[in-house]
Biotite code that builds the C-alpha atoms (Angstrom):
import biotite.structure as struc

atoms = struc.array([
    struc.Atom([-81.543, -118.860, 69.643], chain_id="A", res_id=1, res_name="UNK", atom_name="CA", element="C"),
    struc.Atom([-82.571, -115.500, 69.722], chain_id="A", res_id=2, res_name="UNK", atom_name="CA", element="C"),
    struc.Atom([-82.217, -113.178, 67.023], chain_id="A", res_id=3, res_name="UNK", atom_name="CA", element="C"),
    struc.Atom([-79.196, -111.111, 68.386], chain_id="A", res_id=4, res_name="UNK", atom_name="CA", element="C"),
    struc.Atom([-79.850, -107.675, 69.022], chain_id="A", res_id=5, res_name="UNK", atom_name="CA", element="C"),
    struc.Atom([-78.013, -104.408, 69.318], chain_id="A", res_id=6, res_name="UNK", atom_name="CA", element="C"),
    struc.Atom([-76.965, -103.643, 72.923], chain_id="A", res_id=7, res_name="UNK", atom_name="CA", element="C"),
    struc.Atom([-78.592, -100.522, 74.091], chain_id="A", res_id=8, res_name="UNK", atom_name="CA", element="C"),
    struc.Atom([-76.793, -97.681, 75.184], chain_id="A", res_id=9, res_name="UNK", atom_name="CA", element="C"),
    struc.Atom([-78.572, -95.567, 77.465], chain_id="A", res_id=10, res_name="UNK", atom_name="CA", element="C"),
    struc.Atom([-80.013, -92.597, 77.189], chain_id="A", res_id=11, res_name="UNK", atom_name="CA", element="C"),
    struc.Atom([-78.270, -89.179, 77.445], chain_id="A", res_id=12, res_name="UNK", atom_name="CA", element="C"),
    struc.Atom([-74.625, -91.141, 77.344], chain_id="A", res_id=13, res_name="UNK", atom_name="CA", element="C"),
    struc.Atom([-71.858, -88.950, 75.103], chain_id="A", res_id=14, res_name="UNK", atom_name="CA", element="C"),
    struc.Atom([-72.160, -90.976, 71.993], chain_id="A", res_id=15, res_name="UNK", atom_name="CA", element="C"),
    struc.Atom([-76.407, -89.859, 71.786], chain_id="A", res_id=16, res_name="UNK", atom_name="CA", element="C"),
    struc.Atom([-77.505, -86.318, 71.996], chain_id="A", res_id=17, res_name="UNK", atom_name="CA", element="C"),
    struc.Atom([-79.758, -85.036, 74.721], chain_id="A", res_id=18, res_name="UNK", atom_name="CA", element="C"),
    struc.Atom([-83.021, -84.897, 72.471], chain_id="A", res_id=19, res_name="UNK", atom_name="CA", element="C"),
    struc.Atom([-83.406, -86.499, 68.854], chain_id="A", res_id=20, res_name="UNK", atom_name="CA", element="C"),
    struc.Atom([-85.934, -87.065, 66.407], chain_id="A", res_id=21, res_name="UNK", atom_name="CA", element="C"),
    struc.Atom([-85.764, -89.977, 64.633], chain_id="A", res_id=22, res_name="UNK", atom_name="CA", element="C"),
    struc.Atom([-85.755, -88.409, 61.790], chain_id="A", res_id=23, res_name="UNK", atom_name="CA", element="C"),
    struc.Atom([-82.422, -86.009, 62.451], chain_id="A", res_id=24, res_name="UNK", atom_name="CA", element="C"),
    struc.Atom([-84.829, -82.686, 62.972], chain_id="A", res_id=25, res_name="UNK", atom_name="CA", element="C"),
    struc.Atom([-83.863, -80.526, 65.866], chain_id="A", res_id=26, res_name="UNK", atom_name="CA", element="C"),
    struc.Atom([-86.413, -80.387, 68.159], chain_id="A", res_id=27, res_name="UNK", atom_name="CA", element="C"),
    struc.Atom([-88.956, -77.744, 69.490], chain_id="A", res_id=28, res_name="UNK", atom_name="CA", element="C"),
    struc.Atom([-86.579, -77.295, 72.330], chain_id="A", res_id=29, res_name="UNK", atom_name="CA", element="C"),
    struc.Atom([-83.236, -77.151, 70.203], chain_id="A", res_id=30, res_name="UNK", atom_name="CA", element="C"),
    struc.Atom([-85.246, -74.724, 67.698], chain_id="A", res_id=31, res_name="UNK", atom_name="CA", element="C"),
    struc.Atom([-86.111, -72.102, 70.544], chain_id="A", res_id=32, res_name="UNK", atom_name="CA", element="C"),
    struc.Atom([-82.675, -72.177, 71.644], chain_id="A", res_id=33, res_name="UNK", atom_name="CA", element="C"),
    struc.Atom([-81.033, -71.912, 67.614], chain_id="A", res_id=34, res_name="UNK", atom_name="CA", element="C"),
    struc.Atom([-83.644, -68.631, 67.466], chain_id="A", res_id=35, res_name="UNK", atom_name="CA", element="C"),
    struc.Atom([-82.619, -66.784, 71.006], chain_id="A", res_id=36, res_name="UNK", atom_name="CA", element="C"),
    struc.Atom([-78.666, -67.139, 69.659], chain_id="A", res_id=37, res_name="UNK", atom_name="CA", element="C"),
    struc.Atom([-79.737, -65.725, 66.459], chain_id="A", res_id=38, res_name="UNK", atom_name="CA", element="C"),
    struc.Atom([-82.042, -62.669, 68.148], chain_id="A", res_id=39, res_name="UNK", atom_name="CA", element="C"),
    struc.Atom([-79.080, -62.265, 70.215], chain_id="A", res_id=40, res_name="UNK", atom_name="CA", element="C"),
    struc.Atom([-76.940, -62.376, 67.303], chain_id="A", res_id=41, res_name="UNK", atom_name="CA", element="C"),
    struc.Atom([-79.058, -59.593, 65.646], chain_id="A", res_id=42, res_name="UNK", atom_name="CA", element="C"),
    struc.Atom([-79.057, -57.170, 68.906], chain_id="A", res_id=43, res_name="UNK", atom_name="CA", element="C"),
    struc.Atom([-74.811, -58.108, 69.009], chain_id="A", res_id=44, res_name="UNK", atom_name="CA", element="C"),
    struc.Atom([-75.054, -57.350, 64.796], chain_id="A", res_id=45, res_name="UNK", atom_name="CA", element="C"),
    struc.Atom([-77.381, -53.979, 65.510], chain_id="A", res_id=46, res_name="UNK", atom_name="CA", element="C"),
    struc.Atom([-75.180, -52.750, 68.162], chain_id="A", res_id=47, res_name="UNK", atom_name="CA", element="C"),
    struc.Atom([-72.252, -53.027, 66.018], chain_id="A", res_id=48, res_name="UNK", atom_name="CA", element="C"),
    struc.Atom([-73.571, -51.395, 63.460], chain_id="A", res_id=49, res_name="UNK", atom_name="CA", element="C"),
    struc.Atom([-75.250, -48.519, 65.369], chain_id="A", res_id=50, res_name="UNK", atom_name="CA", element="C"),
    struc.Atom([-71.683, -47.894, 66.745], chain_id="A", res_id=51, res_name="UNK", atom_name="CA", element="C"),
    struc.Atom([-70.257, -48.213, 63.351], chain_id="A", res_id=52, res_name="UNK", atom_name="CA", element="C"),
    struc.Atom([-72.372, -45.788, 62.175], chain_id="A", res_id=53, res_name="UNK", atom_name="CA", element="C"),
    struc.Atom([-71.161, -43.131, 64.689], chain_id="A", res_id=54, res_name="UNK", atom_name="CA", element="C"),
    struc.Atom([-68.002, -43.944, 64.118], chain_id="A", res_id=55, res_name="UNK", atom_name="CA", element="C"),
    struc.Atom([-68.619, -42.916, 60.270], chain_id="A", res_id=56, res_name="UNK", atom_name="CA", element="C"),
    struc.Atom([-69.940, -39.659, 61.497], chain_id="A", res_id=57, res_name="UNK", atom_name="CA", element="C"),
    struc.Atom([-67.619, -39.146, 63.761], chain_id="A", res_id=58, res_name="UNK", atom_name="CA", element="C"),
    struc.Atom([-64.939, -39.798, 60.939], chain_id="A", res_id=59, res_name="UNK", atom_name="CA", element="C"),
    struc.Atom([-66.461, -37.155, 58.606], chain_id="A", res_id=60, res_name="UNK", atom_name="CA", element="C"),
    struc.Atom([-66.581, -35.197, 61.643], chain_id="A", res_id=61, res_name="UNK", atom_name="CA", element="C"),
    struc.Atom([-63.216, -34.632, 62.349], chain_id="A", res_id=62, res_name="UNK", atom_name="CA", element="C"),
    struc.Atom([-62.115, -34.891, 58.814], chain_id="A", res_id=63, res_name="UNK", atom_name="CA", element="C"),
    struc.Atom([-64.340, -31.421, 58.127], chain_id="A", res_id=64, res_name="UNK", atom_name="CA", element="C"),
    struc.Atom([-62.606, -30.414, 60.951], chain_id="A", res_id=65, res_name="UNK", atom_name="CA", element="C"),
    struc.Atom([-59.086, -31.070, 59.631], chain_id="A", res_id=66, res_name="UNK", atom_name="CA", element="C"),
    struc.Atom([-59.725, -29.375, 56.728], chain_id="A", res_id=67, res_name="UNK", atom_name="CA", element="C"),
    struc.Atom([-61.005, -26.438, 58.628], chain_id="A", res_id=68, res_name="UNK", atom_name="CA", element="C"),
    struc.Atom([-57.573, -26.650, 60.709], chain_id="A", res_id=69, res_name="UNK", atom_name="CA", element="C"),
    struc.Atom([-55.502, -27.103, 57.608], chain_id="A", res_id=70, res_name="UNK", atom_name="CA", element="C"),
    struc.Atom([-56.947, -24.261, 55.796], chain_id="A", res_id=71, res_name="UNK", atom_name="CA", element="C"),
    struc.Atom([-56.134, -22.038, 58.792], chain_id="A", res_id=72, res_name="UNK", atom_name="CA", element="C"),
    struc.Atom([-52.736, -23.524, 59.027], chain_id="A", res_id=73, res_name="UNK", atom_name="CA", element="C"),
    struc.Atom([-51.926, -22.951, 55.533], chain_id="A", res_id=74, res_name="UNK", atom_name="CA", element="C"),
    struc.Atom([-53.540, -19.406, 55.813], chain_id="A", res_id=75, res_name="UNK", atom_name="CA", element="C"),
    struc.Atom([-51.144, -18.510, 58.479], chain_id="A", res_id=76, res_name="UNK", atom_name="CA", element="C"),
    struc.Atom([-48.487, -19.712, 56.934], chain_id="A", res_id=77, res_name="UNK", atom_name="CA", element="C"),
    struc.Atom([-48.866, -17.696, 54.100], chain_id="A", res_id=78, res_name="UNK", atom_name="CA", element="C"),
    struc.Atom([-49.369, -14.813, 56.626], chain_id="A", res_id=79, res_name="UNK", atom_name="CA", element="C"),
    struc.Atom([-45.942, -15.629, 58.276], chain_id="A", res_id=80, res_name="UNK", atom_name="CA", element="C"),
    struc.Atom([-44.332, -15.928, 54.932], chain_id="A", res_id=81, res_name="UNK", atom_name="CA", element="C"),
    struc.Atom([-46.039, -11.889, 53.921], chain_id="A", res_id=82, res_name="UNK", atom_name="CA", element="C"),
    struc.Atom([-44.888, -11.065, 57.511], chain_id="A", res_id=83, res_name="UNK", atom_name="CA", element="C"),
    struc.Atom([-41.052, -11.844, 57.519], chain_id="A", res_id=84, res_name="UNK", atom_name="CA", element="C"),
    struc.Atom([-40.899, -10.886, 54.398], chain_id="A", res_id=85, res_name="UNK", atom_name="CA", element="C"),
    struc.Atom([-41.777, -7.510, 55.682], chain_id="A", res_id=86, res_name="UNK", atom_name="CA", element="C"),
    struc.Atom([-40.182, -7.663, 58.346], chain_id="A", res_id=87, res_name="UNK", atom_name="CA", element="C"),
    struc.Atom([-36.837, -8.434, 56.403], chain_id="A", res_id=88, res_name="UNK", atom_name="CA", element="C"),
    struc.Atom([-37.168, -5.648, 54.328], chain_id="A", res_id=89, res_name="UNK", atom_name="CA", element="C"),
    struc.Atom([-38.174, -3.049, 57.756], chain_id="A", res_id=90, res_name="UNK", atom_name="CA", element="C"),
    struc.Atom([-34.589, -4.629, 58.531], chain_id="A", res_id=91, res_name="UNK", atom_name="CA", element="C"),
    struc.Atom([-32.809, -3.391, 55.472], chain_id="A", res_id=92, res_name="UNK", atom_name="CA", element="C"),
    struc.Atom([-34.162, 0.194, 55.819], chain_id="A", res_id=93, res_name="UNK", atom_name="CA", element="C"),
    struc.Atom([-33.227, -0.212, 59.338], chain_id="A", res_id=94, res_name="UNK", atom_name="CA", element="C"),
    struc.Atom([-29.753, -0.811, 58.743], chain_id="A", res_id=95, res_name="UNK", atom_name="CA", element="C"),
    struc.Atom([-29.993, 2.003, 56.212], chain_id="A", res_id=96, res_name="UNK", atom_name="CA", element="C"),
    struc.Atom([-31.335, 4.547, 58.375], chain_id="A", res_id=97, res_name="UNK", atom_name="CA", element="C"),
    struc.Atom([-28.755, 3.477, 61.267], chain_id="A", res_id=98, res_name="UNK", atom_name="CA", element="C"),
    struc.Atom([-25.553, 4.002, 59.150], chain_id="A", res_id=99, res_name="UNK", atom_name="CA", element="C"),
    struc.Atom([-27.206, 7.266, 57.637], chain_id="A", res_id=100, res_name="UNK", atom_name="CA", element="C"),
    struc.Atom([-27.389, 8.465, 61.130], chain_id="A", res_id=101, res_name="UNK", atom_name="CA", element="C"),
    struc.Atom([-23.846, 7.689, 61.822], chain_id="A", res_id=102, res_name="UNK", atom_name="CA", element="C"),
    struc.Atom([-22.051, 9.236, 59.183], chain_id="A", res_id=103, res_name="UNK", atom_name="CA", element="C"),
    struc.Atom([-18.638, 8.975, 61.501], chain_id="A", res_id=104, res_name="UNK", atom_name="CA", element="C"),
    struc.Atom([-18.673, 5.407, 61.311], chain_id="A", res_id=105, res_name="UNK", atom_name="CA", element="C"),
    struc.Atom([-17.793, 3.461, 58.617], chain_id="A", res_id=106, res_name="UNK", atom_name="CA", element="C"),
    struc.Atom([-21.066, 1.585, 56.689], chain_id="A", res_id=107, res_name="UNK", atom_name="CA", element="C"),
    struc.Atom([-19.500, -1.672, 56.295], chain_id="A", res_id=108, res_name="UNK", atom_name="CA", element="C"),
    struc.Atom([-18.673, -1.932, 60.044], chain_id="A", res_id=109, res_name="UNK", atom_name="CA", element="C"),
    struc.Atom([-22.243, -1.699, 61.175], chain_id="A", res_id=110, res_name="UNK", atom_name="CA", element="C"),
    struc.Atom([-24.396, -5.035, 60.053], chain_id="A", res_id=111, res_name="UNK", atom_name="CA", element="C"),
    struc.Atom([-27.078, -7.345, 61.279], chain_id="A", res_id=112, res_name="UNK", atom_name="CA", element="C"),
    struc.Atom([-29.742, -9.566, 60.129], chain_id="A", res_id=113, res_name="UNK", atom_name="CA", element="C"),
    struc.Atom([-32.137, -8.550, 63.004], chain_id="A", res_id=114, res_name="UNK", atom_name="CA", element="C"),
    struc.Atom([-32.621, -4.691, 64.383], chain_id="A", res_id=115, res_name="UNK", atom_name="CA", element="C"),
    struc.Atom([-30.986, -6.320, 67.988], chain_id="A", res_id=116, res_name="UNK", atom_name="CA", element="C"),
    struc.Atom([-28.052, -7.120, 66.015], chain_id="A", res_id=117, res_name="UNK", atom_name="CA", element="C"),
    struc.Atom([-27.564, -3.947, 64.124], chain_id="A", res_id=118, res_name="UNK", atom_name="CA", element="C"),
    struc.Atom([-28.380, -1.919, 67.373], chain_id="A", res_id=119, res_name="UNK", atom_name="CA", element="C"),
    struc.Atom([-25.062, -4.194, 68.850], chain_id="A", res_id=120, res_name="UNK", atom_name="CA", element="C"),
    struc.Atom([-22.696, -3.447, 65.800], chain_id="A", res_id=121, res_name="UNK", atom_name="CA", element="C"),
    struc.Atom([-23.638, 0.303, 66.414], chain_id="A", res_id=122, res_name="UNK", atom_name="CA", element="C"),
    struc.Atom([-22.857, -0.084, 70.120], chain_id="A", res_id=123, res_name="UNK", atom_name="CA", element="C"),
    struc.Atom([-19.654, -2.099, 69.619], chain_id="A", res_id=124, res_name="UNK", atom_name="CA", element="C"),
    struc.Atom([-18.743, -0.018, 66.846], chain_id="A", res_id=125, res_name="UNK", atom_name="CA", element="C"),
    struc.Atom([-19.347, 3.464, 68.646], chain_id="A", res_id=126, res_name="UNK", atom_name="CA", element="C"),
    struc.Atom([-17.026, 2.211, 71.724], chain_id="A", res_id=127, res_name="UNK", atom_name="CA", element="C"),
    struc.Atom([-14.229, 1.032, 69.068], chain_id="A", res_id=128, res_name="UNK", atom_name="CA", element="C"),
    struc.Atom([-14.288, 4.158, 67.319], chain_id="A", res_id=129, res_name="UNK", atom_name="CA", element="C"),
    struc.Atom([-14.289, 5.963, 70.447], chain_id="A", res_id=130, res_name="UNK", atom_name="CA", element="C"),
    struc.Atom([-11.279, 4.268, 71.818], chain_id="A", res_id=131, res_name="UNK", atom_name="CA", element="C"),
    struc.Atom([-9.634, 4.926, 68.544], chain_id="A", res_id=132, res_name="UNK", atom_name="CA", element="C"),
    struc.Atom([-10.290, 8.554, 68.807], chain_id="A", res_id=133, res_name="UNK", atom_name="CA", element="C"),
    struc.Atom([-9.078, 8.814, 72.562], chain_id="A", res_id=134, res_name="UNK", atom_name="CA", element="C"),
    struc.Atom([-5.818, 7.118, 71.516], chain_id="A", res_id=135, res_name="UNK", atom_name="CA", element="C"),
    struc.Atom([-5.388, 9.459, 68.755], chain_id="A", res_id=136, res_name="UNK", atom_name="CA", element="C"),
    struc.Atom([-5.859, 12.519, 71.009], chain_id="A", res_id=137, res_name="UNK", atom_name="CA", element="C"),
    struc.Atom([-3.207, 11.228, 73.059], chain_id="A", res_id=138, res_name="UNK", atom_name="CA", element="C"),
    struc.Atom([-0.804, 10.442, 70.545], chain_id="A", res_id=139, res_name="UNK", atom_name="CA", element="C"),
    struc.Atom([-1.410, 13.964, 69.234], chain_id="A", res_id=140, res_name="UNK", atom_name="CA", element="C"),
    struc.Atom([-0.772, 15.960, 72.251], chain_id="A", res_id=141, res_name="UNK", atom_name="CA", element="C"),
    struc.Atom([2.430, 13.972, 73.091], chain_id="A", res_id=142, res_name="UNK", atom_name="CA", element="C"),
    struc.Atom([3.536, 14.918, 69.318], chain_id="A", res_id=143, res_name="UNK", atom_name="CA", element="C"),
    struc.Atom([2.273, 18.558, 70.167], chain_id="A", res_id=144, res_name="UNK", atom_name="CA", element="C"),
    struc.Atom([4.876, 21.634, 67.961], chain_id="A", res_id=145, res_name="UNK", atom_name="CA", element="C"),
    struc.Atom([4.694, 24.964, 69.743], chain_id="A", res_id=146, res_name="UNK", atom_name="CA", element="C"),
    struc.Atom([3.267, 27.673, 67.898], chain_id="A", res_id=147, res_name="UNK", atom_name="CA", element="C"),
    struc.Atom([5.315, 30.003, 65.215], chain_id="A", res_id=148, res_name="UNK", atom_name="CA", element="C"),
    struc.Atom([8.663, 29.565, 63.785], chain_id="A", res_id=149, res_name="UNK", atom_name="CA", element="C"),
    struc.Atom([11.297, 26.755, 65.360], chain_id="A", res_id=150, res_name="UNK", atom_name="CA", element="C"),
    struc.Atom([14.617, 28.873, 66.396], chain_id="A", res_id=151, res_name="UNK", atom_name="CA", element="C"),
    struc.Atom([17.108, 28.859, 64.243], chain_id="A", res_id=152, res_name="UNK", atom_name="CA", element="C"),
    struc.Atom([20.051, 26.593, 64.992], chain_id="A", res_id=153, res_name="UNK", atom_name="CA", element="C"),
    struc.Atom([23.000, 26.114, 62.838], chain_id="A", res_id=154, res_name="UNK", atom_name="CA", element="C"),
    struc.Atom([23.284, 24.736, 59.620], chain_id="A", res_id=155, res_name="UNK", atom_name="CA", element="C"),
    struc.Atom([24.718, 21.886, 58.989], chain_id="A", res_id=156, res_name="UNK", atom_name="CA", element="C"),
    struc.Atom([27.358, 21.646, 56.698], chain_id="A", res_id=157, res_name="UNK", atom_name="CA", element="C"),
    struc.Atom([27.605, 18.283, 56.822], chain_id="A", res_id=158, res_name="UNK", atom_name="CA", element="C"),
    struc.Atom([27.278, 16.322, 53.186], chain_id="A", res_id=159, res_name="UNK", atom_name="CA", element="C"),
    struc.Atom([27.870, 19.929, 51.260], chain_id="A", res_id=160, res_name="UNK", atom_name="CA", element="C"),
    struc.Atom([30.244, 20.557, 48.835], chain_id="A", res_id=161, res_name="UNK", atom_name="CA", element="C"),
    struc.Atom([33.318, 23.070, 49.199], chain_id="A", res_id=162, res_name="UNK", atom_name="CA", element="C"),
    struc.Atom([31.402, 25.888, 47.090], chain_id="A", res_id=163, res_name="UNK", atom_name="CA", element="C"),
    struc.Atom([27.942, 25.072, 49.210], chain_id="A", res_id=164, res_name="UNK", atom_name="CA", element="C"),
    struc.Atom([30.040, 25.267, 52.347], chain_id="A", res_id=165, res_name="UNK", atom_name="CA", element="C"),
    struc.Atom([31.879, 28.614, 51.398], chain_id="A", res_id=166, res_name="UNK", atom_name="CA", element="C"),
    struc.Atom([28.041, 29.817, 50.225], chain_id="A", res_id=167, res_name="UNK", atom_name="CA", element="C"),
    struc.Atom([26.376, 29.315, 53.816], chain_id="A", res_id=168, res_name="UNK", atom_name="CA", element="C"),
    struc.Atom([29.699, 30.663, 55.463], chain_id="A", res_id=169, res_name="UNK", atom_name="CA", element="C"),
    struc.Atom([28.914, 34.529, 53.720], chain_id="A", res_id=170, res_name="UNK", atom_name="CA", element="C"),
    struc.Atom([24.964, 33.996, 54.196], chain_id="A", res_id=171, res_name="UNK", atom_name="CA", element="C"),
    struc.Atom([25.885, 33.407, 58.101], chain_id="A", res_id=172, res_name="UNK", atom_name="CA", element="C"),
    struc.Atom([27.727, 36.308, 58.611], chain_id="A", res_id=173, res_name="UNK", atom_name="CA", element="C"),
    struc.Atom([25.132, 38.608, 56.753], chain_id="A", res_id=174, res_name="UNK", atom_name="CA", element="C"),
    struc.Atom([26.811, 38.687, 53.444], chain_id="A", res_id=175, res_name="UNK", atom_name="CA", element="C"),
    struc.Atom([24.730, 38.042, 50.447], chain_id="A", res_id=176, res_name="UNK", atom_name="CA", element="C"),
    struc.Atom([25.406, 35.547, 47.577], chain_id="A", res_id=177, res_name="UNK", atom_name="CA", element="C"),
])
């Protein structure tokens, strides 16, 4: 009987690869391929870190820049701050100046936080104070005395006492007292 033996399997099935060396080494073939992957892994690698590079200096970039921004920012905010304060106090000697100019009106009737707002209380104030007046006017000339002494009416003897009423009697007639 024969010795057995292994079956074959034949060559380039899925069980065997495409190219062996008996001893497990890749071959030429498998080595030129392994190297190509890897340059091509190094240009992949290079261009990554090219791009990561200008990434970096595009990151201190516009960090310089924010800082350039935030200095100006906080600049004019200190600026805005300096000018309402200012303006705030050109308010106040506004508001001053407007109720020193209108002595007629009372002070505590014109306010206002902004010179638009004072300029209305003086407007609104000004046409209240000029109704007012116009109603007073009238009132006084419907309440209007005539000039010199009333005439002289009787006296009234009403409330007096006997001696009081026996008193006006003689000073009526032209008698004195």
């Amino acid at each position: 009987m024969p010795p057995e033996q292994e079956p074959q399997k034949p060559e380039g099935g899925p069980d065997t690869p495409a190219a062996v060396n008996p001893n497990g080494a890749p071959t030429p073939m498998d080595l030129q391929i392994i190297r190509a992957e890897l340059d091509e892994e190094k240009k992949v690698r290079a261009t990554i870190e090219a791009a990561l590079t200008d990434k970096s200096k595009r990151i201190i970039e516009l960090e310089a820049s924010l800082n350039v921004v935030s200095q100006a920012s906080e600049a004019a905010a200190a600026e805005l701050g300096h000018t309402k304060e200012a303006y705030t106090k050109a308010v106040g000697k506004y508001l001053e100046a407007t109720r020193a100019a209108n002595p007629t009106l009372p002070g505590d009737v014109i306010t206002g936080a902004t010179i638009e707002e004072i300029d209305v209380s003086v407007a609104k104030t000004l046409s209240i104070a000029t109704a007012v007046k116009a109603n007073l006017e009238a009132q006084a000339k419907q309440a209007k005395v005539p000039a010199g002494a009333p005439p002289r009416g009787e006296i009234s003897l009403e409330g007096l006492s006997p001696r009081e009423k026996i008193a006006a009697g003689i000073h009526q007639k032209g008698g004195t007292s």
